[in-house]
N, C-alpha and C positions, 0 to 999 in steps of 0.2 A: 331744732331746739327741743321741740315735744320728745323726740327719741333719749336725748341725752339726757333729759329728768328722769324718763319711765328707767333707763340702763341704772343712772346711778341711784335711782331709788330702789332696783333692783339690788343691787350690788349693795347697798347698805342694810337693806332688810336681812342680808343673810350674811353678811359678814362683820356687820355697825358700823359706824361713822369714825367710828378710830381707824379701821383698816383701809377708808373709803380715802379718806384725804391723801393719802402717801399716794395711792394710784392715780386721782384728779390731779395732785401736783407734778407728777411724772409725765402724764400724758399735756397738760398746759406747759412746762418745759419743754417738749418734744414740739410742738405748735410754734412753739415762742423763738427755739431754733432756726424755723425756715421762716419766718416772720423776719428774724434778726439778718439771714442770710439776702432777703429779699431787699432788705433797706441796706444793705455793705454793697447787692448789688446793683442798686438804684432803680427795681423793678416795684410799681406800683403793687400793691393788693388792691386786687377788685372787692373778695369779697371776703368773711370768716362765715363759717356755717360746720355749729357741731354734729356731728351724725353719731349715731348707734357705736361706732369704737374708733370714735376719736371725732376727727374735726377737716373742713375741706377748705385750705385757703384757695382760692381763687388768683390770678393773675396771667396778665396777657402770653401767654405759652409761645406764640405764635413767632411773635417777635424775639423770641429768647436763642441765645444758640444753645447749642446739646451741651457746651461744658455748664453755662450757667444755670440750665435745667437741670442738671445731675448734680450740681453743686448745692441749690435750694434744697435736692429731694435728702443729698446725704446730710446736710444741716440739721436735722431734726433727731434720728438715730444718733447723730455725731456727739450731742447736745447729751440723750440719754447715758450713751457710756461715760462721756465724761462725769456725767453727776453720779451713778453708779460708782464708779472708783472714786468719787471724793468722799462716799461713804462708807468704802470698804472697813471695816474693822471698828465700826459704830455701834455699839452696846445698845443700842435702843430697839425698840419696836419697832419704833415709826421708819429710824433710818434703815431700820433692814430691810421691812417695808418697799420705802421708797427706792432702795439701791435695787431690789430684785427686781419692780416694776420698773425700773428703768433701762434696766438689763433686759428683761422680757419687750418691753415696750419696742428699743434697737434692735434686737434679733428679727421679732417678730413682722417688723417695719420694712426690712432689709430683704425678707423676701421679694421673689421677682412676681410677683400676684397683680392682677388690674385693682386700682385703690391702693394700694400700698406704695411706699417710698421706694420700694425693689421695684416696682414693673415699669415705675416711673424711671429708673436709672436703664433699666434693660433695652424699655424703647429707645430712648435716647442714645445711648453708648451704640446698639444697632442701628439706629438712623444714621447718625454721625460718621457710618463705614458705609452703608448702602441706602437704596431707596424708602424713602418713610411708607409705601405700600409695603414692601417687603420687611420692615422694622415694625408695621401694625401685627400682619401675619404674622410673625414670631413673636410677638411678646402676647399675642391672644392665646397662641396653641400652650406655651410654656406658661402662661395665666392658667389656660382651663385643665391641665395636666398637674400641675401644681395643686389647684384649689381642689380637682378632686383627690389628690395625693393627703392633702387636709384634711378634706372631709370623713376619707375612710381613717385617717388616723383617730379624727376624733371619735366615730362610734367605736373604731376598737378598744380608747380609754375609758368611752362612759360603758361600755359592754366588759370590759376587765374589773375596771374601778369604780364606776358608777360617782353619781355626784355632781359633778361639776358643767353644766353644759355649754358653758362661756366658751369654749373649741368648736364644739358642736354648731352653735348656733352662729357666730363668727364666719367660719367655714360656709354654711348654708349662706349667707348674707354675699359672699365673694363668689358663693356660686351664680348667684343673681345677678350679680354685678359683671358678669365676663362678658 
């Protein structure tokens, strides 16, 4: 929880609290998604815990088969494009806002990274054809190939463009995580 204060205190120091809410409502969409997917598919949540860029629902994995694992994980992205195109052509701040962060949100999500909604479909969709050893092994190597494929993206934007270190820092965090 401390993380998610210190981020979106972050985030509103340098952008204000006008530009902060369309992103928190994108990102709580995106939550509310596999929340929703998890009750249609009669799987308890154990737990909710927000982290640093976004949020960890918890529930029994174990017991799940690979479709209804990939089902939860695409629930959430699934959730952001659709609110993205209900905004499409919305005159406002906020909705542009919100439509771009929800775009960004699914894209970004949809990667096959450890912690994200992608790495989460990737082991799955591999387990589901061969051994969950061998579906750990590949979704790690194509995790830590990815997240450093991220990472040199981000210094070569804040090294071009400078500014913005939310990539940067993001990236570093998935590298921790692999």
């Amino acid at each position: 929880m401390t993380s998610l204060i210190f981020w979106t205190a972050g985030w509103t120091l340098f952008n204000g609290i006008r530009d902060t809410l369309p992103v928190l409502l994108a990102a709580l969409i995106h939550e509310c998604g596999h929340a929703l997917s998890c009750r249609i598919l009669r799987v308890p949540i154990r737990f909710f815990h927000p982290v640093a860029v976004g949020a960890v629902i918890g529930y029994d994995a174990v017991s799940l088969s690979y479709k209804k694992e990939i089902a939860i994980a695409v629930a959430g992205p699934l959730l952001n494009l659709l609110c993205a195109v209900s905004v499409f052509g919305v005159k406002s701040r906020f909705g542009a806002l919100f439509g771009i962060s929800s775009l960004g949100l699914a894209f970004f999500n949809l990667l096959p990274l450890r912690r994200l909604d992608g790495g989460v479909i990737l082991y799955a969709a591999v387990a589901s054809v061969w051994e969950a050893d061998c579906a750990e092994k590949i979704a790690r190597a194509v995790s830590g190939i990815g997240t450093v494929f991220l990472w040199m993206c981000a210094v070569a934007v804040q090294l071009r463009c400078g500014g913005n270190l939310s990539l940067l820092l993001i990236s570093v965090y998935l590298l921790i995580c692999i």
